[in-house]
NULUM-479236 format. One record per atom (N, C-alpha, C): residue number from 1; residue in three letters; atom name; x, y, z. Coordinates in steps of 0.1 Angstrom, whole numbers, plus 2048, in hexadecimal, padded with zeros to 3 digits. Atoms other than C-alpha are relative to their C-alpha. Layout:
N
PT, fifi, kenu, keke, u, v, w
PT, NUM, ALA, CA, X, Y, Z
...
***
This chain:
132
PT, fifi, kenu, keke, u, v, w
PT, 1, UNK, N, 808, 7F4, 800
PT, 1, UNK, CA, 800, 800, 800
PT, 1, UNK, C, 809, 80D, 800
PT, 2, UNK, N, 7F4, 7F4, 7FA
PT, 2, UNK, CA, 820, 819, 80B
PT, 2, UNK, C, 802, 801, 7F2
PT, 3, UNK, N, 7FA, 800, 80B
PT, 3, UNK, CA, 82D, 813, 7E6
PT, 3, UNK, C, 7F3, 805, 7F8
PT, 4, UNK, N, 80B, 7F8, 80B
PT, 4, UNK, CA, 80E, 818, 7D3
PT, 4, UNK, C, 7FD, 80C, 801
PT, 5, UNK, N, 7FD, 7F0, 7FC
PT, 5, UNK, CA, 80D, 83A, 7EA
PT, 5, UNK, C, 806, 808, 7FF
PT, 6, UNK, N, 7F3, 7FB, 804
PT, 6, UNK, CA, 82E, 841, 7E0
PT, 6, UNK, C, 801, 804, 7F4
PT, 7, UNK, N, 802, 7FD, 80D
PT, 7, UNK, CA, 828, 83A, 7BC
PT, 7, UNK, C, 7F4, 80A, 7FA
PT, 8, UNK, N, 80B, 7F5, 805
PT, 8, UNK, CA, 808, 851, 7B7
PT, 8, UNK, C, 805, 80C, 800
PT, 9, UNK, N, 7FC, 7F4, 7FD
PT, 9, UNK, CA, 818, 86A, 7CC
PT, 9, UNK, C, 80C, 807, 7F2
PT, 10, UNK, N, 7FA, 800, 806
PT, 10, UNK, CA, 836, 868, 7B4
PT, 10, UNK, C, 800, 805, 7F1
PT, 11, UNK, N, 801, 7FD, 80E
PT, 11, UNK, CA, 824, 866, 794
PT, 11, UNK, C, 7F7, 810, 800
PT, 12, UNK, N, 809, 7F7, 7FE
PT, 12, UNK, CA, 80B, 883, 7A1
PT, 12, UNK, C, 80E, 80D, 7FE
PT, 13, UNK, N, 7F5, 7F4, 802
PT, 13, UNK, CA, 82D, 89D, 7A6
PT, 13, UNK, C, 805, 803, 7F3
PT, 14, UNK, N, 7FD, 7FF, 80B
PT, 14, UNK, CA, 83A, 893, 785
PT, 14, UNK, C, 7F5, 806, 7F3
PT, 15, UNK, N, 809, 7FE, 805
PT, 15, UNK, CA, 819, 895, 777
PT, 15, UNK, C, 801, 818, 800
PT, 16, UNK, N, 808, 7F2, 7FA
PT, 16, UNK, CA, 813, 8BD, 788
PT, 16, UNK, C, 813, 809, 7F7
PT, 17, UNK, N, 7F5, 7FB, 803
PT, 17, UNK, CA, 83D, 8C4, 77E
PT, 17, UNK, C, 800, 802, 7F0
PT, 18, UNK, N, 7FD, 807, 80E
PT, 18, UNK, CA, 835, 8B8, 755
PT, 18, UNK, C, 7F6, 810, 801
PT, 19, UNK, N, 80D, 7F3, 805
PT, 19, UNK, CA, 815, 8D4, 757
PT, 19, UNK, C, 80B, 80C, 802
PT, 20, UNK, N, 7FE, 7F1, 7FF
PT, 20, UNK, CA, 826, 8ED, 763
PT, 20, UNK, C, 80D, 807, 7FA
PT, 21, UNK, N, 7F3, 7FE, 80D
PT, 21, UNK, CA, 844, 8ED, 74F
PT, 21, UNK, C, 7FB, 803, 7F3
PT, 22, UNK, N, 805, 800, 80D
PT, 22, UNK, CA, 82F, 8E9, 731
PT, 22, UNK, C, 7F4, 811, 805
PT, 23, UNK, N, 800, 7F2, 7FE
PT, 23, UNK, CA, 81C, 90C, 740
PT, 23, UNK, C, 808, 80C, 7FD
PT, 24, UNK, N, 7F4, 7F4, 802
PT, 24, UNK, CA, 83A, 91F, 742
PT, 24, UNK, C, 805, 803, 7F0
PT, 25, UNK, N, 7FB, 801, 80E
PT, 25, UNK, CA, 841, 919, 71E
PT, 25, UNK, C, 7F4, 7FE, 7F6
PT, 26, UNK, N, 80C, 800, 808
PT, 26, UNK, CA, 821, 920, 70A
PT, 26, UNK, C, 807, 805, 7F3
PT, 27, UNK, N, 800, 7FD, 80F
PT, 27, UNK, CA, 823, 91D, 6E5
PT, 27, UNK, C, 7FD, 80C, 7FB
PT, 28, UNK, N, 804, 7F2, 804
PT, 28, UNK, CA, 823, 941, 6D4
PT, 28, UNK, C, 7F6, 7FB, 7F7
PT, 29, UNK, N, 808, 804, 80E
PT, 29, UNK, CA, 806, 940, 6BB
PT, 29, UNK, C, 806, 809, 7F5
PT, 30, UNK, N, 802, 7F1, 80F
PT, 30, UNK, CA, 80B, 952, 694
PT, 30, UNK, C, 7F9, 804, 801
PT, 31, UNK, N, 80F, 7F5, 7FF
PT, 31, UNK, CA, 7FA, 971, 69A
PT, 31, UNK, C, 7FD, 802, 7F5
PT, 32, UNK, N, 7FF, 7FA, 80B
PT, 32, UNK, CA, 7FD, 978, 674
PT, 32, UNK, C, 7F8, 7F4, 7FD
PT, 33, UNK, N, 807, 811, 808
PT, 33, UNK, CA, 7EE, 950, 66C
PT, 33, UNK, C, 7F2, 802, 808
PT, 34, UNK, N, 80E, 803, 7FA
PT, 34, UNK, CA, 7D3, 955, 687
PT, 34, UNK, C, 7F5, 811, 7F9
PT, 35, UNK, N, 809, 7F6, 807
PT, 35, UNK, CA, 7C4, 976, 676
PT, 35, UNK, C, 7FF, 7FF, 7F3
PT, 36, UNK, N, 802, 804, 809
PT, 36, UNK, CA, 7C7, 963, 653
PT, 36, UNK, C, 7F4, 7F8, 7FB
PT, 37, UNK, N, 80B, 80A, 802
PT, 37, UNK, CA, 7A7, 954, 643
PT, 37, UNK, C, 807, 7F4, 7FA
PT, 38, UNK, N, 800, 808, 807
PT, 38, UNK, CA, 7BD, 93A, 633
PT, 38, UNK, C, 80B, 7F8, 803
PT, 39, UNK, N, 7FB, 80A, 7F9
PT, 39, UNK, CA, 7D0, 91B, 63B
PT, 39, UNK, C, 80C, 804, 7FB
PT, 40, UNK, N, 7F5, 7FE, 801
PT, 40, UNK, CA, 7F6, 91D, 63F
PT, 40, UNK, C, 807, 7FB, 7F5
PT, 41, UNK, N, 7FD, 803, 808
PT, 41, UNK, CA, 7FF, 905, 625
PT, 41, UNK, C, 7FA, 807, 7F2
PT, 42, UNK, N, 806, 7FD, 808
PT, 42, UNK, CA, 7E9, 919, 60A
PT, 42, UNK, C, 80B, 807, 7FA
PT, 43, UNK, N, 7F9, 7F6, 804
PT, 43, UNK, CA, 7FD, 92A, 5F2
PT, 43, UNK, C, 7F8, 80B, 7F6
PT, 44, UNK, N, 808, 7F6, 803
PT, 44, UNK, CA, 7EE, 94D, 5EE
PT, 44, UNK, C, 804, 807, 7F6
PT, 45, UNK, N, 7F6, 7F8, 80A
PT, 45, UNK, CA, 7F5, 960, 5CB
PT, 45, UNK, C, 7F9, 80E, 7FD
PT, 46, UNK, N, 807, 7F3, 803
PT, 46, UNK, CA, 7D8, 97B, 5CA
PT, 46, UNK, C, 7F8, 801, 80E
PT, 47, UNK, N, 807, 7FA, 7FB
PT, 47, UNK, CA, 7C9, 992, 5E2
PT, 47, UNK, C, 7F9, 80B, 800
PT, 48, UNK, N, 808, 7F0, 801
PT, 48, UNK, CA, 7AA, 9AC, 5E6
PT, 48, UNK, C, 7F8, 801, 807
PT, 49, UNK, N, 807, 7FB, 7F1
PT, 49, UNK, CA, 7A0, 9BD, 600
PT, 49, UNK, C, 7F2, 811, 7F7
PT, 50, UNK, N, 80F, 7FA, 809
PT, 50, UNK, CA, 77A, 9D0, 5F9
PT, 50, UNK, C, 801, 809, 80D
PT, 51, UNK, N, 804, 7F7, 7EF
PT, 51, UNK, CA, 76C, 9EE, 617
PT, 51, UNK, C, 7F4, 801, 7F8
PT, 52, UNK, N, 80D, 7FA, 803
PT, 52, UNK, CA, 749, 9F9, 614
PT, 52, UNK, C, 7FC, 811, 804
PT, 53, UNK, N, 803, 7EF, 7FC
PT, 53, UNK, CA, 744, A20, 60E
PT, 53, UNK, C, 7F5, 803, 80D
PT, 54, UNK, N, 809, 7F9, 7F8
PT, 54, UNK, CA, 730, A33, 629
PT, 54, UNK, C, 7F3, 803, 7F6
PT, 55, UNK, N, 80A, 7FF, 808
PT, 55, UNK, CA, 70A, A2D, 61F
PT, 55, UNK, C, 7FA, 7F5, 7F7
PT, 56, UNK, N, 801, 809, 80C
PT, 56, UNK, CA, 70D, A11, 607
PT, 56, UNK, C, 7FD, 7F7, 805
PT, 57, UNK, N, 808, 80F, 7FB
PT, 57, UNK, CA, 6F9, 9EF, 60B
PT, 57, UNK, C, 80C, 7F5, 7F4
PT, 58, UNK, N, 7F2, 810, 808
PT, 58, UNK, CA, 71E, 9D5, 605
PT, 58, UNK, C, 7FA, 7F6, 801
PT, 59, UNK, N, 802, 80C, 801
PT, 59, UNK, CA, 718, 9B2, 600
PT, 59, UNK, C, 80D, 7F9, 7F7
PT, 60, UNK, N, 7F7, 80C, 80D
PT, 60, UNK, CA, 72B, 992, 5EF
PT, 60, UNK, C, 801, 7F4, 804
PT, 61, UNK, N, 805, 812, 800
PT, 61, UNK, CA, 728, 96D, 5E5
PT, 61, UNK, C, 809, 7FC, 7FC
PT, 62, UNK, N, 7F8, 807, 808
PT, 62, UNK, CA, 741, 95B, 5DF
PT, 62, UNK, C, 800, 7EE, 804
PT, 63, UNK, N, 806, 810, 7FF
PT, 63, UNK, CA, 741, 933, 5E0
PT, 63, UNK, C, 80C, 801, 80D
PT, 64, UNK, N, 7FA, 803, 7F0
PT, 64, UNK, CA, 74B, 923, 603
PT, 64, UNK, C, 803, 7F5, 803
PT, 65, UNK, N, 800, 80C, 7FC
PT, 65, UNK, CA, 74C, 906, 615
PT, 65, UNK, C, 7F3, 7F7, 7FE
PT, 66, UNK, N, 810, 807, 7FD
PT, 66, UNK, CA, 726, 8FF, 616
PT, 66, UNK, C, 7FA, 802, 7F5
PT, 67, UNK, N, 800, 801, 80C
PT, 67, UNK, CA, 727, 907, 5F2
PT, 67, UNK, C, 7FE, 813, 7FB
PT, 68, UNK, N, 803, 7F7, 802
PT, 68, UNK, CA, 721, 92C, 5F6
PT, 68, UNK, C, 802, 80B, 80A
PT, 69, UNK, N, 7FE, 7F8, 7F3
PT, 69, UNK, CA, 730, 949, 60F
PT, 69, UNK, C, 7F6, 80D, 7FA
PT, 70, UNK, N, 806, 7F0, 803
PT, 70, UNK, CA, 718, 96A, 60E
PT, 70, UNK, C, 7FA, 805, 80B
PT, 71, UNK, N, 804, 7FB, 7F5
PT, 71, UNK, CA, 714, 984, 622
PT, 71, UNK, C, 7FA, 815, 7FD
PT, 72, UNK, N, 808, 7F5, 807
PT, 72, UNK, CA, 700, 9A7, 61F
PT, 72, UNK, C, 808, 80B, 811
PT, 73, UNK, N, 800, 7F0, 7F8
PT, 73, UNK, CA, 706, 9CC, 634
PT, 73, UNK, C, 811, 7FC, 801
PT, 74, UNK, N, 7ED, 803, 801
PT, 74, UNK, CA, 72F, 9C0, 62E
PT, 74, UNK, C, 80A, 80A, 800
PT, 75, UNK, N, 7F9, 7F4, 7FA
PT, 75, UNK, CA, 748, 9D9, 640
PT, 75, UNK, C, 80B, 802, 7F6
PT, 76, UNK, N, 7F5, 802, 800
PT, 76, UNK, CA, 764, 9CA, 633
PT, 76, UNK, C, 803, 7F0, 7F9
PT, 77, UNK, N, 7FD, 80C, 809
PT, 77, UNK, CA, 772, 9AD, 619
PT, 77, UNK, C, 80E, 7FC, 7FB
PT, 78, UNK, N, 7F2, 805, 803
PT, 78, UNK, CA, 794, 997, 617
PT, 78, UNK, C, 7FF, 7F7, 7F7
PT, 79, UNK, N, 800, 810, 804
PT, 79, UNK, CA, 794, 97E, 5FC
PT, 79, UNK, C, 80D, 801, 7FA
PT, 80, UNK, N, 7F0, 805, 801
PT, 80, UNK, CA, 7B7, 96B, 5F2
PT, 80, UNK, C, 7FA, 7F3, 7F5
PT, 81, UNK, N, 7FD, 80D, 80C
PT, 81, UNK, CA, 7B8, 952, 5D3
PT, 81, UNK, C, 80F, 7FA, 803
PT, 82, UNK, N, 7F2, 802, 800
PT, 82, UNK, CA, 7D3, 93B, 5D3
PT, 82, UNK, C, 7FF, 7EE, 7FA
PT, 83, UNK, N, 7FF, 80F, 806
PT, 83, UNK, CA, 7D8, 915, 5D3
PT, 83, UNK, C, 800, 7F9, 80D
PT, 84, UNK, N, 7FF, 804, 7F3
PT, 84, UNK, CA, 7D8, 8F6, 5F2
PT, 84, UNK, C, 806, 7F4, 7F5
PT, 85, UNK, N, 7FB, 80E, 804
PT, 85, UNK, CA, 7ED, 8D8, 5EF
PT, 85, UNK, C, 7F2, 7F8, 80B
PT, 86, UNK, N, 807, 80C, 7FA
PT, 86, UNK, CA, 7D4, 8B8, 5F0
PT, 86, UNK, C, 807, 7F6, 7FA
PT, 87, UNK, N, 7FB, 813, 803
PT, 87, UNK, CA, 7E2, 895, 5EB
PT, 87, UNK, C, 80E, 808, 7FD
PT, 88, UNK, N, 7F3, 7FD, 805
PT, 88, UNK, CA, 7FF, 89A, 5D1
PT, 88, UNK, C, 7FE, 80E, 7F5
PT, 89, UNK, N, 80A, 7F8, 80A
PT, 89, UNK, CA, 7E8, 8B6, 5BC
PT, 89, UNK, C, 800, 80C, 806
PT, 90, UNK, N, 804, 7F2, 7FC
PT, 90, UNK, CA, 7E6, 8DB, 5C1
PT, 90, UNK, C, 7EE, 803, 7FD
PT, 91, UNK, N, 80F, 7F8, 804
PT, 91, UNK, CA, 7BE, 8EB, 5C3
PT, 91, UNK, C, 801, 80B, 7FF
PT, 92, UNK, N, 806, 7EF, 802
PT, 92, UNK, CA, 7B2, 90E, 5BA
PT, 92, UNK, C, 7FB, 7FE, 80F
PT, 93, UNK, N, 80C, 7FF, 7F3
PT, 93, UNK, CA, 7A3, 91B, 5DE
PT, 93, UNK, C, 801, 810, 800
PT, 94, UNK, N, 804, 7F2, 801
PT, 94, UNK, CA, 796, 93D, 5E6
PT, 94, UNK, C, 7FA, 7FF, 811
PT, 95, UNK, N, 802, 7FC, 7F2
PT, 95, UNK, CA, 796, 948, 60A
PT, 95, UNK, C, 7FA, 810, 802
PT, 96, UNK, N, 802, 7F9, 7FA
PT, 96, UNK, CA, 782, 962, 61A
PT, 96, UNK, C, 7FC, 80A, 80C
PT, 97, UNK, N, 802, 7F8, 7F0
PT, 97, UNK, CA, 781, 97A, 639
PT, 97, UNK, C, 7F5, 80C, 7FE
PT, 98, UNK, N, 809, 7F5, 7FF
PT, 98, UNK, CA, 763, 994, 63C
PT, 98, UNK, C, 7FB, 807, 80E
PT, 99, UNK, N, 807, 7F9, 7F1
PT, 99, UNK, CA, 755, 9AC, 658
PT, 99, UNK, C, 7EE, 800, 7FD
PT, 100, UNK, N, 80D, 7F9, 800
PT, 100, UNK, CA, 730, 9B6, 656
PT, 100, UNK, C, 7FA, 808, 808
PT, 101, UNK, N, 809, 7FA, 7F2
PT, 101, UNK, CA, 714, 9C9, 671
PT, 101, UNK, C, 7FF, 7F8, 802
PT, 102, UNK, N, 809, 80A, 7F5
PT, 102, UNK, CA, 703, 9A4, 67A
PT, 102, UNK, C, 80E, 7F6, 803
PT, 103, UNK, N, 7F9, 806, 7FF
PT, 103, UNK, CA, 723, 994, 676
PT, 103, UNK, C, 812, 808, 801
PT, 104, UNK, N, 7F3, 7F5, 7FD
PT, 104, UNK, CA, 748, 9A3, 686
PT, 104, UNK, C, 80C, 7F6, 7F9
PT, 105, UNK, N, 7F0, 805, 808
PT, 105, UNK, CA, 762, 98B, 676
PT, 105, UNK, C, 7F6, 7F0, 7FC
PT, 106, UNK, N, 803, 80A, 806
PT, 106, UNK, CA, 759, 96D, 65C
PT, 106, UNK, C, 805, 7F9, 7F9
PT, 107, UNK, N, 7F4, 80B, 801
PT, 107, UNK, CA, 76B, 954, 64C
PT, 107, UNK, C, 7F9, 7F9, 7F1
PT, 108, UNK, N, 806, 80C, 805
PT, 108, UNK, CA, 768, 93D, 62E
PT, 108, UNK, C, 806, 7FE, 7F6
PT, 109, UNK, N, 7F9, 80C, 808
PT, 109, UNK, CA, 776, 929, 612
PT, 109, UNK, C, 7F8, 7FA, 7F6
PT, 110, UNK, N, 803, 80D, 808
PT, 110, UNK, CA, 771, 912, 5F2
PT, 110, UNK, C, 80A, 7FD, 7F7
PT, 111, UNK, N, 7F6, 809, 806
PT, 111, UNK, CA, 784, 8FB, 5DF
PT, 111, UNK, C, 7FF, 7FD, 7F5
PT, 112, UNK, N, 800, 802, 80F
PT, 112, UNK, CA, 787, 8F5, 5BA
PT, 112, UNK, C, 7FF, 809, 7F6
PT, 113, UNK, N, 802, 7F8, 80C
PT, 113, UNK, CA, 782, 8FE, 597
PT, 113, UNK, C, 7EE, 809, 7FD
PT, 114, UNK, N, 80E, 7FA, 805
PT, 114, UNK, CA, 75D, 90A, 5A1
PT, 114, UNK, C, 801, 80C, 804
PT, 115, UNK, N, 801, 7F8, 7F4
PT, 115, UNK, CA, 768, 926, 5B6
PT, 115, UNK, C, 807, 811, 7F8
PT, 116, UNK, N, 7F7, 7F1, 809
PT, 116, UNK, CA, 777, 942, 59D
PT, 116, UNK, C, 7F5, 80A, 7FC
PT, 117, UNK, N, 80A, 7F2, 801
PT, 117, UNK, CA, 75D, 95D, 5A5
PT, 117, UNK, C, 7F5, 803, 80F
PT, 118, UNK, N, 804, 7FA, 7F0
PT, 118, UNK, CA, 753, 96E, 5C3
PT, 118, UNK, C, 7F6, 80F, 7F6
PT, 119, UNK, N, 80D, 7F3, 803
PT, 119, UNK, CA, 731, 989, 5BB
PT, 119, UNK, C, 800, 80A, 80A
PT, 120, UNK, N, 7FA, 7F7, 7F8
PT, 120, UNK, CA, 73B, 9A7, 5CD
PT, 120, UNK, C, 7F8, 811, 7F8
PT, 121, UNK, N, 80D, 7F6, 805
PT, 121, UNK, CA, 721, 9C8, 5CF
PT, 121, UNK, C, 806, 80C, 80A
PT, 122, UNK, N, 7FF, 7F2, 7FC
PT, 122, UNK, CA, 727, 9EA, 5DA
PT, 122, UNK, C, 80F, 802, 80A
PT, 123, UNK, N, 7F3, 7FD, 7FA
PT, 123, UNK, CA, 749, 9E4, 5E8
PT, 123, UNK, C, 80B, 808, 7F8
PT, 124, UNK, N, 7F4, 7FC, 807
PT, 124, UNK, CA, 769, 9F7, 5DF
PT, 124, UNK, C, 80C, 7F8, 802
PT, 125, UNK, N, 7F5, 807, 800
PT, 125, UNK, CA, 789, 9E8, 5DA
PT, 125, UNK, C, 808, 808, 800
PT, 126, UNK, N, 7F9, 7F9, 7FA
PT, 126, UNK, CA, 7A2, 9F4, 5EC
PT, 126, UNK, C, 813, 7F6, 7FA
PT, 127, UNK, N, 7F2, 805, 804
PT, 127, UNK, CA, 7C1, 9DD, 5E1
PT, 127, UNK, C, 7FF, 7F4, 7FA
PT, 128, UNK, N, 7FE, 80C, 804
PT, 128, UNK, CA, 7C6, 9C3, 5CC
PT, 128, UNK, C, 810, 7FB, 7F8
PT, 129, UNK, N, 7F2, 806, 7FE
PT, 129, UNK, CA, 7E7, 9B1, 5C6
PT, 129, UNK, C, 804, 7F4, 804
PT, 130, UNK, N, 7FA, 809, 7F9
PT, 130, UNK, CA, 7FF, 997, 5D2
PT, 130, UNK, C, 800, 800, 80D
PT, 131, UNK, N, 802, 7FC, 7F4
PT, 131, UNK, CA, 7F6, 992, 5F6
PT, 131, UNK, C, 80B, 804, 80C
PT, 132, UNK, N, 7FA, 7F6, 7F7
PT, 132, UNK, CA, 802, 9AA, 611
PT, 132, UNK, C, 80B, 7F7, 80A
***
């Protein structure tokens, strides 16, 4: 019984010594990857960022995950074309970040040769280019 109270106690210290070492040393995150709509392996070759004038009713649809991202009263618009390694094959993909009034940060994606057009309404474009 002495030993098995020995051994808990034992593995219990080691146990409380493993956490708190692994505390002291917290993984930094990519602040630049975690404000990105788009996966790190993606290789990004175009970007364009949209704003919505004061006054103007913005919107835009572009295809997603669920076969279709769209969102209306749109502050604000990031989309990035590029490409994803799947298997041994590169894909077309098209990532996007948006603001709106009902919605404060949004997210979304699709994949393939269906995805080369995003419908985009009363926004201005503010930059378009090789991404920032």
């Amino acid at each position: 019984m002495l030993k098995l109270s020995v051994f808990c106690a034992t593995a219990l210290l080691v146990f409380q010594l493993a956490n708190s070492s692994l505390a002291e040393q917290p993984s930094k995150p990519d602040e630049d990857a975690e404000n990105l709509p788009y996966w790190r392996d993606a290789d990004i070759s175009l970007q364009w960022n949209y704003s919505c004038p004061a006054g103007t009713a913005c919107s835009f649809t572009c295809p997603g995950a669920a076969g279709v991202g769209t969102a209306t009263d749109v502050i604000k618009l990031d989309i990035y074309l590029g490409t994803l390694p799947l298997s041994s094959d590169t894909t077309l993909a098209i990532f996007f970040k948006f603001a709106a009034r009902s919605i404060p940060h949004g997210t979304g994606f699709g994949v393939g040769m269906s995805i080369a057009s995003c419908q985009i309404k009363g926004m201005r474009l503010d930059y378009v280019a090789q991404p920032k």
